[in-house]
C-alpha positions as CSV (number, residue, x, y, z in Angstrom):
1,X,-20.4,45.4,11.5
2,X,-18.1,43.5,9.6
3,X,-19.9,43.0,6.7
4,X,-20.2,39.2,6.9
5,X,-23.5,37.3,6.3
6,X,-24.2,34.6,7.8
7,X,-26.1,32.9,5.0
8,X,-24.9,32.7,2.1
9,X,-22.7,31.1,-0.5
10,X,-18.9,32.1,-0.6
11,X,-16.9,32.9,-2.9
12,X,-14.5,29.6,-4.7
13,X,-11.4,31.4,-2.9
14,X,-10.7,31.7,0.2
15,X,-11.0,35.1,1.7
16,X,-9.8,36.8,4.8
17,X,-9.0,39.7,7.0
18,X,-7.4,41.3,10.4
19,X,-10.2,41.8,12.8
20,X,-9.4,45.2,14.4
21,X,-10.9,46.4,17.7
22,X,-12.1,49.9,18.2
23,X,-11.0,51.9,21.5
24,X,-14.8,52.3,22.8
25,X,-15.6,48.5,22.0
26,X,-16.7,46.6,18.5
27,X,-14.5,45.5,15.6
28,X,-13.4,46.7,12.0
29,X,-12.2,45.0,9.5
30,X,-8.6,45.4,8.0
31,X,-7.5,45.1,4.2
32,X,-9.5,42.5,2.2
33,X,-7.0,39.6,1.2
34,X,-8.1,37.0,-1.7
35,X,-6.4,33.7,-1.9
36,X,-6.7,30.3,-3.7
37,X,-9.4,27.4,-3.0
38,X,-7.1,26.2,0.0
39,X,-5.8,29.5,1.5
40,X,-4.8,32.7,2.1
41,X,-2.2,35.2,3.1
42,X,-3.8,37.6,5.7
43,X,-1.9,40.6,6.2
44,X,-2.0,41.9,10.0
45,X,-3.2,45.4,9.3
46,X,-5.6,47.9,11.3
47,X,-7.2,51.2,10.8
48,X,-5.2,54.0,12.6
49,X,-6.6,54.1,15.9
50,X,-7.1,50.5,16.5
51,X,-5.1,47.6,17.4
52,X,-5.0,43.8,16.2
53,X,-7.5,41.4,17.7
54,X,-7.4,38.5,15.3
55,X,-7.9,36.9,11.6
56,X,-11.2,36.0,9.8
57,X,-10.7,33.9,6.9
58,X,-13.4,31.7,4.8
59,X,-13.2,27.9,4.0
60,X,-15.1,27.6,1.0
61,X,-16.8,23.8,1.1
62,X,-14.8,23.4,3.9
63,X,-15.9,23.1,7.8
64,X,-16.0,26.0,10.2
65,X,-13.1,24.8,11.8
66,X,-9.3,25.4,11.9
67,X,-6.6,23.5,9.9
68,X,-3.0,22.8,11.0
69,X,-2.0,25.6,8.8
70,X,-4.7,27.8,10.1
71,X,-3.2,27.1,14.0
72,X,0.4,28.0,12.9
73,X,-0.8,31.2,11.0
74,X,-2.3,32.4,14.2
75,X,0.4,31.7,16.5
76,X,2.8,33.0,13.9
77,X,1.0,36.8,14.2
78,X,0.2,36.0,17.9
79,X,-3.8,36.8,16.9
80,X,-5.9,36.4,19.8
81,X,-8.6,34.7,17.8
82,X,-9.1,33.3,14.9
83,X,-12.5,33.2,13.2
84,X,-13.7,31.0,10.3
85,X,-16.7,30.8,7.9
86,X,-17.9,27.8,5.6
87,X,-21.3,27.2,4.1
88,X,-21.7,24.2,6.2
89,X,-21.1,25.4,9.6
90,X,-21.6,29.3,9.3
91,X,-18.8,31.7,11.4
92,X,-17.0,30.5,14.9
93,X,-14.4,31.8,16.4
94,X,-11.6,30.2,17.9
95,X,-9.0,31.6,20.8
96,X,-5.2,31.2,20.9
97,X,-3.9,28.3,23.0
């Protein structure tokens, strides 16, 4: 797993990481990368032997939803998805356009 609950309260900074997937199936999680109430800088890095799939990345009393900022980030590293966790709306995933 990822080590992400679903309920519970999150930290007052942002926090995020690459999601990573694994040859036979599932996900890992890159580096762990703190940030300020309002963002985060994500570096795109996987365990050896696995390749990008996308960014997970908290929005402390925000919504579960992405921000202009959080669109251009993704498109800017080409990640596939973009998954996002708030109190209020728990984890969803979003895909590239």
């Amino acid at each position: 797993g990822l080590g992400v609950s679903m309920a519970r309260a999150l930290p007052a900074n942002e926090f995020g990481f690459s999601l990573c997937a694994k040859p036979g199936g599932g996900l890992v999680r890159g580096p762990m990368a703190h940030g300020s109430p309002t963002g985060v800088n994500i570096p795109v890095s996987c365990p050896a032997g696995t390749t990008f799939a996308g960014l997970f990345h908290t929005h402390p009393g925000g919504v579960s939803f992405p921000s202009a900022q959080d669109v251009q980030s993704q498109a800017k590293v080409n990640a596939p998805i973009s998954c996002i966790e708030s109190e209020s709306g728990g984890m969803k995933c979003f895909k590239l356009q």
